[in-house]
C-alpha positions as CSV (number, residue, x, y, z in Angstrom):
1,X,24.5,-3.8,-23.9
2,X,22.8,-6.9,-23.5
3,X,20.4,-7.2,-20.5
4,X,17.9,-8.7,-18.9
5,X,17.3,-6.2,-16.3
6,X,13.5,-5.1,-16.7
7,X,10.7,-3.1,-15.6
8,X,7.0,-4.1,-14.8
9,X,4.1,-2.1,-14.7
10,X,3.2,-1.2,-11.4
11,X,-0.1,-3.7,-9.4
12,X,-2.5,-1.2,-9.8
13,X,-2.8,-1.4,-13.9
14,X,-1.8,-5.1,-14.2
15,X,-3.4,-4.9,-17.8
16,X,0.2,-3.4,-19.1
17,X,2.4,-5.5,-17.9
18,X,6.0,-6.2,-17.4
19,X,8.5,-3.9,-18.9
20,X,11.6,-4.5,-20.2
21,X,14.1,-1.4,-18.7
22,X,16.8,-0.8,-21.8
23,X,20.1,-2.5,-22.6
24,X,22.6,-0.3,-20.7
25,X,21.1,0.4,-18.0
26,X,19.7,3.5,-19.0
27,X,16.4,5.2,-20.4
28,X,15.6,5.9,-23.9
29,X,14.4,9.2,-24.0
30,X,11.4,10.3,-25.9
31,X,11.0,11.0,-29.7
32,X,10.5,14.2,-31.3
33,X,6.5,14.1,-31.4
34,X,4.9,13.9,-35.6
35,X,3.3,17.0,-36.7
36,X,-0.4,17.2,-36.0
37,X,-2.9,16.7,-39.1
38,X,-4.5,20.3,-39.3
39,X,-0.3,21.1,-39.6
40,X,-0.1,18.5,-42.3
41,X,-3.4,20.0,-44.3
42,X,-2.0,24.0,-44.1
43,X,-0.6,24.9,-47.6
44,X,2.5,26.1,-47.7
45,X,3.2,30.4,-48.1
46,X,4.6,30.7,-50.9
47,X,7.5,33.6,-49.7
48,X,6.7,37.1,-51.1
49,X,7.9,38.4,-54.7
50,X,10.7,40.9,-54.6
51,X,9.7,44.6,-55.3
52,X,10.4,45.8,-59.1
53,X,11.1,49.3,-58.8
54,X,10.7,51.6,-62.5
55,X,12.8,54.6,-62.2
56,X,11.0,57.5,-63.9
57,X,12.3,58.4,-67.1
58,X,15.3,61.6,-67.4
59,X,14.1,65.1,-68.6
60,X,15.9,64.3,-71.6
61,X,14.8,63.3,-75.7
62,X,16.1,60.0,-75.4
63,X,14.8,57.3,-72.9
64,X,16.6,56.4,-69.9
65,X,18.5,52.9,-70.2
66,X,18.5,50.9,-66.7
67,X,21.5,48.4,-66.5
68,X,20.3,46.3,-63.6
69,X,23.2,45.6,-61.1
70,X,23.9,42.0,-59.9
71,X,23.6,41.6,-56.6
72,X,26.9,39.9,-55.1
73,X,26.5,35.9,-53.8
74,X,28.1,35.4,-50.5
75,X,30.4,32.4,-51.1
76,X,28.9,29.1,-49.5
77,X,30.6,28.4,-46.4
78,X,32.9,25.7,-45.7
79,X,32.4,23.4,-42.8
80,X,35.9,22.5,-41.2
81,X,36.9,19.3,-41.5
82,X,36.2,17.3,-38.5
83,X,38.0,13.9,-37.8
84,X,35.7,10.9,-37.5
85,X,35.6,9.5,-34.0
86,X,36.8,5.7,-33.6
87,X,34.6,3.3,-32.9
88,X,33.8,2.7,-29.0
89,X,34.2,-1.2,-28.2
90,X,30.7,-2.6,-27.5
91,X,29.8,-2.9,-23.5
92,X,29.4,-6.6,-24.0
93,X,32.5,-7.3,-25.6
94,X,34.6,-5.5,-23.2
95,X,32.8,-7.2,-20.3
96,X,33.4,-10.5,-22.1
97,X,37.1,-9.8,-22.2
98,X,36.9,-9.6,-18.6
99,X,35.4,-12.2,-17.9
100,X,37.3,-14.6,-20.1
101,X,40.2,-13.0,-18.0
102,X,38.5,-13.7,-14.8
103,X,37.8,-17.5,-15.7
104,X,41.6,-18.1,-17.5
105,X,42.9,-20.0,-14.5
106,X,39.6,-22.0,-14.5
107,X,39.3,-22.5,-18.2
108,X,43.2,-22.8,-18.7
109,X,43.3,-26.8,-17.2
110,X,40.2,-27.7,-19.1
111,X,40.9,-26.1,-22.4
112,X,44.4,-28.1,-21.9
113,X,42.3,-31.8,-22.4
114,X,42.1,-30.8,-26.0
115,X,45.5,-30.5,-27.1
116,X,46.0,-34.0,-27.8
117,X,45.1,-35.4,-31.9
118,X,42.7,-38.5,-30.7
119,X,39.4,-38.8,-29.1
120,X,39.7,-41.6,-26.7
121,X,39.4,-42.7,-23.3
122,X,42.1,-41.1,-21.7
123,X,40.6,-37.3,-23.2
124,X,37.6,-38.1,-21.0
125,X,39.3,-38.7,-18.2
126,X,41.3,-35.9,-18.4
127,X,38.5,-34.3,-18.9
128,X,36.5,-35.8,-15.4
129,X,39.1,-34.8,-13.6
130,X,39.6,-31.0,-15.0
131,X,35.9,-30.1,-14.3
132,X,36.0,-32.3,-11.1
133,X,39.0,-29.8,-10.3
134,X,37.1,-26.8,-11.4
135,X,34.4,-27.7,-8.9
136,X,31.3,-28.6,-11.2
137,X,30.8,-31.5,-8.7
138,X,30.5,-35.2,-9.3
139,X,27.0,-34.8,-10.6
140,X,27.3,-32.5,-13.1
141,X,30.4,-33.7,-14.3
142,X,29.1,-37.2,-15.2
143,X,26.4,-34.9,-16.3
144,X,28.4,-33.2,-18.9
145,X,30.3,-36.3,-19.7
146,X,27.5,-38.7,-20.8
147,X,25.6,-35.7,-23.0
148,X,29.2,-34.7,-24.7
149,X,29.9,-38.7,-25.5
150,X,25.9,-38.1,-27.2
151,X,26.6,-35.5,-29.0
152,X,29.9,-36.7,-30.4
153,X,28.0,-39.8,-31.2
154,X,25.8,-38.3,-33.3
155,X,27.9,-35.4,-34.8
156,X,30.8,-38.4,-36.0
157,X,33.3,-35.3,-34.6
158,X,37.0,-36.7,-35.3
159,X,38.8,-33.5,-34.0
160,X,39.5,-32.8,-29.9
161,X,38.7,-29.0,-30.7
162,X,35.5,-29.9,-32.5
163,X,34.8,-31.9,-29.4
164,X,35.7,-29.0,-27.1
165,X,33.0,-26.7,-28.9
166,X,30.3,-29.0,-28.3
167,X,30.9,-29.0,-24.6
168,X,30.3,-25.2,-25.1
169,X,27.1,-26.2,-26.2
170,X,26.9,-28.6,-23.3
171,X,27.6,-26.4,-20.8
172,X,25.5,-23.5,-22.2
173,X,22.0,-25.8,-22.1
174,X,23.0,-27.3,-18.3
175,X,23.2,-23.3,-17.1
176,X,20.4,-22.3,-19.7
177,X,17.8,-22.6,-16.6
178,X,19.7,-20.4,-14.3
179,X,19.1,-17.1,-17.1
180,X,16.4,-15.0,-14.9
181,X,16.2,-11.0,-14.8
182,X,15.8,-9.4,-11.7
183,X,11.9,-7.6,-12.1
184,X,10.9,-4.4,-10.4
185,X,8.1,-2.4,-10.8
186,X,5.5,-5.0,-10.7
187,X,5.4,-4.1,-6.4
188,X,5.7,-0.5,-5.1
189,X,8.2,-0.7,-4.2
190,X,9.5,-3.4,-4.8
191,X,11.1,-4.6,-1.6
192,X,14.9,-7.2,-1.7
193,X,16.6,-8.5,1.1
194,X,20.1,-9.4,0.5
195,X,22.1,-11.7,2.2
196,X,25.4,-13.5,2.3
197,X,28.3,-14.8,4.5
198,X,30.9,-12.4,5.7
199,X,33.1,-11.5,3.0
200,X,31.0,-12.4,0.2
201,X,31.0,-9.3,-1.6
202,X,27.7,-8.3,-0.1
203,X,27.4,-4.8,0.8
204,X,29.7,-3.8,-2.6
205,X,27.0,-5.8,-4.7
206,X,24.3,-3.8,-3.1
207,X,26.1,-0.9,-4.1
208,X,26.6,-1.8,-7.6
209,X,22.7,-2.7,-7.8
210,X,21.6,0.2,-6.5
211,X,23.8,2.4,-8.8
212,X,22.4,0.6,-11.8
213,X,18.9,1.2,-10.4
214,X,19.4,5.2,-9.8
215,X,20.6,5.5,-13.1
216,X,17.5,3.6,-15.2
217,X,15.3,6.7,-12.6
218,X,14.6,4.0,-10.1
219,X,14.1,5.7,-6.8
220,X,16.2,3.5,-4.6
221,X,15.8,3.5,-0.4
222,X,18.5,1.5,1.5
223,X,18.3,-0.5,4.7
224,X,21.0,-1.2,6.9
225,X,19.8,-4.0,8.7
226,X,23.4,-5.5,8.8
227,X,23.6,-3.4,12.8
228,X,25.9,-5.5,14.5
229,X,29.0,-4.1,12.4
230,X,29.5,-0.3,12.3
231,X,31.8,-1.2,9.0
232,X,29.1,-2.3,7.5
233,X,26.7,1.0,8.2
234,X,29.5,3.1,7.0
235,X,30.3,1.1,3.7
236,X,26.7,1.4,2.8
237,X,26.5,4.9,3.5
238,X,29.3,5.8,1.1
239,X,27.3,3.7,-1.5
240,X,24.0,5.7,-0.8
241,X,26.1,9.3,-0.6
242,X,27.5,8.3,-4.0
243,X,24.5,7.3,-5.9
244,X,22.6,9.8,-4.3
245,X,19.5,7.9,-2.6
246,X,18.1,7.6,0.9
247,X,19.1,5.1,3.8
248,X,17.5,4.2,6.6
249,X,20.2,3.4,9.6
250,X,20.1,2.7,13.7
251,X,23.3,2.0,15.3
252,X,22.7,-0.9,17.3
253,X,19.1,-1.1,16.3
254,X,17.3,-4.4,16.1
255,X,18.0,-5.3,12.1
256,X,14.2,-6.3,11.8
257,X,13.2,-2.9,13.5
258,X,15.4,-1.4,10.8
259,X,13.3,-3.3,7.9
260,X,10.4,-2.6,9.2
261,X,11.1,1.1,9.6
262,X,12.6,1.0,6.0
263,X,9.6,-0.3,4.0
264,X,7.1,1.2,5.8
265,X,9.5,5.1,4.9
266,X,9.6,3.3,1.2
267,X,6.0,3.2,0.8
268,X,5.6,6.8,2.6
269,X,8.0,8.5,0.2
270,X,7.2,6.8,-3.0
271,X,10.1,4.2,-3.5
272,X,10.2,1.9,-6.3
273,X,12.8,-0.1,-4.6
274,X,14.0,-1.3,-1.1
275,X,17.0,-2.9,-0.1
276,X,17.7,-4.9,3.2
277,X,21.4,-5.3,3.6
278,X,21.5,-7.9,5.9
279,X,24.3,-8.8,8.6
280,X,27.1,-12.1,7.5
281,X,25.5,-15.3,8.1
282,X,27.2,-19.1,8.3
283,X,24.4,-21.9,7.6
284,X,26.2,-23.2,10.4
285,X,24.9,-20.5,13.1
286,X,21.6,-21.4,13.8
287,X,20.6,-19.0,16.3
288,X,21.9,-16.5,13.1
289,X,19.8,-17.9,10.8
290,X,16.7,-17.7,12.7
291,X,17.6,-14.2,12.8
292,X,17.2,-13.7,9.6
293,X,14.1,-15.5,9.5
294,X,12.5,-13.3,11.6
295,X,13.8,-9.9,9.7
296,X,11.6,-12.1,6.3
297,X,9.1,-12.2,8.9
298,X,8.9,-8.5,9.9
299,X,9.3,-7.5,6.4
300,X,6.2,-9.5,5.6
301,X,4.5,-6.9,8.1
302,X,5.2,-3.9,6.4
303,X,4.0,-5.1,3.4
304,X,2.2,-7.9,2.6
305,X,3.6,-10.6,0.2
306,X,7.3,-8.9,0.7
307,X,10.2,-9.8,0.3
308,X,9.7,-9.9,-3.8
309,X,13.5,-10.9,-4.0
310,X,15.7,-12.6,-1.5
311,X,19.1,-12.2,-3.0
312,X,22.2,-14.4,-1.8
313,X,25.5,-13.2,-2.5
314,X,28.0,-16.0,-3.1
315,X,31.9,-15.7,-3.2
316,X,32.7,-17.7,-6.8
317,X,36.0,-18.5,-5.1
318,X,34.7,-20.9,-2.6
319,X,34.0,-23.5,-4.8
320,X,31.1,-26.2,-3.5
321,X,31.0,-24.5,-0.4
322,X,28.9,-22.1,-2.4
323,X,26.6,-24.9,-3.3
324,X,25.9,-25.7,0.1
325,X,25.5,-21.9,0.7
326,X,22.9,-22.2,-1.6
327,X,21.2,-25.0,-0.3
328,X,21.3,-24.3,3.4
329,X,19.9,-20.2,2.5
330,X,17.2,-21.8,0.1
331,X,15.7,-23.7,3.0
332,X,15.6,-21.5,5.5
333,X,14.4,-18.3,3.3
334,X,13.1,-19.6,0.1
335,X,16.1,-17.7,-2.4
336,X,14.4,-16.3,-5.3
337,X,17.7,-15.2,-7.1
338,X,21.7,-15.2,-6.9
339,X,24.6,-13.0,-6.8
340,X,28.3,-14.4,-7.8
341,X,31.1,-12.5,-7.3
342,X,34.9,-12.6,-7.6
343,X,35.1,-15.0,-10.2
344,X,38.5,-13.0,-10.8
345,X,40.6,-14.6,-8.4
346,X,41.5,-17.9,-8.5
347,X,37.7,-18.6,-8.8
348,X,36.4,-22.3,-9.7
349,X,34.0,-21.1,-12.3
350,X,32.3,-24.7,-12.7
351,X,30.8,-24.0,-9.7
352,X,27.8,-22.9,-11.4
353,X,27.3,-26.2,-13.0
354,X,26.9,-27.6,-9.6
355,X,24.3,-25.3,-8.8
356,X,22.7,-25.8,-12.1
357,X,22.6,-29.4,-11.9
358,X,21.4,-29.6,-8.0
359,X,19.8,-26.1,-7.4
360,X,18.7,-24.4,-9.6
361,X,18.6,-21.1,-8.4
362,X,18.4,-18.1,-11.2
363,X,21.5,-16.3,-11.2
364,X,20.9,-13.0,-11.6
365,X,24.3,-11.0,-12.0
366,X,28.2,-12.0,-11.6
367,X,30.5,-10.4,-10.9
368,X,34.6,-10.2,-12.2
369,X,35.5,-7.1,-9.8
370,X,35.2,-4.2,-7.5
371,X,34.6,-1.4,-10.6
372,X,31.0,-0.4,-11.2
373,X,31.1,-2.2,-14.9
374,X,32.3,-5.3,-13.4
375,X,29.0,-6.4,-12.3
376,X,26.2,-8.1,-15.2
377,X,23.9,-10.2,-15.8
378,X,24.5,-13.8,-16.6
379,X,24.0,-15.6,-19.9
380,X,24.6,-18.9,-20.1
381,X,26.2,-19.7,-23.7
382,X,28.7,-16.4,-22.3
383,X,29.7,-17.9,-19.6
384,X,30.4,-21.7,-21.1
385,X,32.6,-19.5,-24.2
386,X,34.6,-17.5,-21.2
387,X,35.5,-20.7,-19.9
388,X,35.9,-23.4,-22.4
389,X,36.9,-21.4,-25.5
């Protein structure tokens, strides 16, 4: 599987650097070690020669006549036949059949513009209002527009469909900036806060995360800093008893106590990660906000130059609300990465273009469901094929 979730080398020996953790999610495990040299240099023993035994010769005038007795060959055995297995499907291409699936309703209008024989006027404007409709925003839409008219221009494309694959390739470059993969390692631990408006998707991402991380031998300690809803305690307490890491909880705790209490634990016990779920936020609630301002600050306390990742979680359903999700969280906490999920409803995937064109956040993972698998990293010429093609 394709991925650009990595691993750094840790502060202290900066001179190795980043790491790259596998594709899959998982860790390659070591190689059978090459024979030494001296092992290499030892001759051979050559195996000993059977015995000859001479039987003496019979009282008798006339000598003894040995007939020497074959010894019987065991017949080689046969191996039973054993069916070949069938292929597995790769990761990828399962997840991209998902999320084609997940972006159909969004995809389905705009793929519709090029059903027509003639490249004319009225194909960009259905086109305008498709991804106006798909909430790419006014921006990049005229974006998108004025570089597909280019590179019609100069590729003399006569066909709509031939048209429609070079808004793939449209698409792909406007999102290329948002490709990023999330980095741990380089801090120990490496401390995230997460946050989000209620109903996002937030504490489930978290989940997913941290079940990724356990499994690539990250050592993983959760925060529940999210202390003014007891569902939320509980949710992310099934998520740490099922991947099988620590979490740090106070009911009706101070969430920045909680942080604080959480990273300084994550240092004590040799964490390589620490996650701050954070309580539902509207930009609109300032007093919230500052709130959450102040758990960045506390965090900072506990260890200098955290958080290394302030994660928003964005609902791919809410369309340019999630744009100004984005901008409102960037300027009050500085986002270094984003989360988008549910773009299996009746999700506006263009959404993305928006952010693209106006904030260019990294996006680090989408998501297409609740399952465990439904949760990857983003790649921009997969996403613009999902949607257009």
């Amino acid at each position: 599987m394709f991925s650009f979730f990595k691993k750094s080398a840790p502060a202290p020996a900066p001179a190795e650097g980043p790491t790259l953790l596998p594709e899959g999610w998982t860790v390659k495990p070591a190689s059978t070690p090459a024979p030494t040299p001296q092992a290499l240099a030892t001759p051979p023993v050559p195996a000993p020669a059977p015995a000859v035994v001479v039987a003496p010769a019979a009282p008798v005038a006339a000598p003894a006549v040995v007939v020497p007795v074959p010894v019987p060959v065991p017949p080689p055995a046969v191996a039973p036949a054993v069916a070949a297995p069938e292929p597995a499907p790769a990761p990828r291409q399962s997840w991209m059949d998902r999320l084609r699936a997940g972006l159909r309703k969004t995809g389905g209008s705009i793929a519709g513009v090029f059903t027509g024989t003639r490249i004319d006027d009225q194909l960009y404007e259905e086109l305008e209002e498709a991804l106006l409709m798909a909430d790419a925003g006014v921006k990049a839409t005229q974006f998108l527009l004025d570089d597909l008219k280019r590179r019609v221009k100069d590729s003399k494309a006569t066909d709509p469909q031939a048209v429609r694959a070079l808004l793939v390739d449209a698409l792909a470059e406007l999102l290329k900036p948002l490709e990023k993969g999330l980095e741990v390692g380089r801090f120990t631990p490496t401390v995230m806060m997460v946050v989000g408006v209620n109903g996002a998707g937030k504490t489930t991402s978290i989940g997913k995360l941290t079940r990724h991380l356990a499994e690539s031998d990250q050592k993983v300690l959760l925060a529940a800093a999210d202390t003014f809803r007891a569902a939320a305690r509980e949710q992310l307490g099934v998520w740490a008893d099922r991947t099988q890491v620590e979490i740090i909880s106070q009911e009706g705790g101070d969430p920045a106590a909680v942080s604080f209490d959480a990273v300084s634990a994550g240092r004590a016990r040799g964490a390589d990660v620490v996650i701050a779920d954070t309580a539902g936020r509207l930009p609109t609630q300032l007093h919230l906000m500052e709130e959450l301002k102040k758990i960045k600050r506390v965090i900072t306390k506990a260890q200098e130059g955290a958080p290394h990742e302030v994660l928003l979680v964005v609902d791919g359903n809410t369309g340019q609300n999630a744009l100004n999700q984005v901008k409102a969280f960037d300027e009050a906490l500085g986002l270094t990465g984003l989360i988008v999920t549910k773009l299996d409803g009746t999700a506006k995937g263009g959404v993305l273009a928006a952010i693209a064109r106006e904030r260019a956040v990294p996006v680090y993972f989408i998501g297409v469901g609740e399952k465990l698998e439904d949760l990857e990293t983003f790649n921009a010429r997969e996403f613009a094929r999902a949607l257009l093609e």
